[in-house]
Every structure is written in C-alpha cells, then in structure tokens.
N, C-alpha and C positions, 0 to 999 in steps of 0.2 A: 175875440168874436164870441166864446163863450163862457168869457169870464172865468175863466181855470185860473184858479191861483196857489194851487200846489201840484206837485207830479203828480201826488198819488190820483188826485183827481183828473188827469188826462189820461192817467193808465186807465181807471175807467171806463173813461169814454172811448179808449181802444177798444179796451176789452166787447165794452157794449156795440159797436162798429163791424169787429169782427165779426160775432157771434152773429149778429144781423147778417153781413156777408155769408157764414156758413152756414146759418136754416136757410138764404133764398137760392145756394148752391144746393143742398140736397134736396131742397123742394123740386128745382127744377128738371134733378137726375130721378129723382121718383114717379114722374112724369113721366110720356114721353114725347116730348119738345124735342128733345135735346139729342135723345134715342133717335130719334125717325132723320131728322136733318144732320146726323152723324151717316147714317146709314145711306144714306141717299148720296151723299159725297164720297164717301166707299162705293157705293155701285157706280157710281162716274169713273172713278180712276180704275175701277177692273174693267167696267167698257170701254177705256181708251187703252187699256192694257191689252186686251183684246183684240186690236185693231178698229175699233169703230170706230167709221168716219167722222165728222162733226157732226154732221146733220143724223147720225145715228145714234150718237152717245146719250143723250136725253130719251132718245127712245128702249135703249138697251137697259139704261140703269132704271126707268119706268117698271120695266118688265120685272128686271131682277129683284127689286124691293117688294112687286106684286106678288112675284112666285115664294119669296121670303128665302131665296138661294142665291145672296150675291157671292157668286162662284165663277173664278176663270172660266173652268174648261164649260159652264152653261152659258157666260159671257158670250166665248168662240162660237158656239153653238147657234146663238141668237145672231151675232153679226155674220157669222157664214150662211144660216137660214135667209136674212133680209140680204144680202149682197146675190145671193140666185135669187132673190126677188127682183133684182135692179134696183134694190133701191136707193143702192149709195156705190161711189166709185172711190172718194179719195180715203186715205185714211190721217186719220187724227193721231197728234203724239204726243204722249202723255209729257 
C-alpha cells in the first residue's frame, strides 16, 4: 500500500505515526476537552455515590462541576438539600 521496501523504511513510517498520535494526545490534554468531560463523569459517579436518584444525578453532578467542588460530603449535601425539596424518592446505584 505504501510501497515500503525495506524495514528501515516502515520503522519510519512508525516512527512518523506515532509521533502524530503523541502531539494530537497532548494537544488534546492541553486543552480542556478532555479535562471538562473527565470531570463531568467524576461528578456523575460521586452523585450516585451519594445516593442520588437517577433523575438527580445529572442535576447533582451539573452543580458540582459549576461550584468546581466535586466533593462527597457537598455531593450529600446537594442530594439531601433536593430530597426535602421533593424532588426525587428513589435512589440510584452506582
């Protein structure tokens, strides 16, 4: 396909391959892409560590990313705060 006709020349085209792979991985970590929808899925699994129901976890982990505290015991905090709100009954498990 690319007409390689010695190793050495395929090792290159590794080489060149990789090195593409690893600048559009640190491009992406210097960013934050990758940061923010890391983070966001961290505060999911502490709101359902927390007891939030389904229909609260989206709104828990909203908050936690907004306050820039995704923290258990603020987790509890929020889901105990919204449950004397009524807003949710069942709970979700992680």
């Amino acid at each position: 396909m690319l007409g390689v006709q010695h190793a050495h020349e395929l090792a290159e085209i590794c080489v060149c391959a990789g090195l593409a792979s690893n600048l559009a991985a640190l491009r992406a970590l210097a960013t934050d892409g990758i940061q923010r929808n890391h983070m966001g899925l961290h505060a999911r699994q502490v709101a359902m560590a927390a007891g939030a129901s389904a229909d609260l976890v989206d709104i828990v982990a909203r908050q936690l990313v907004s306050e820039g505290r995704i923290k258990p015991d603020r987790a509890a905090e929020l889901v105990a705060e919204m449950q004397a709100l009524g807003m949710s009954t069942g709970v979700c498990q992680p």
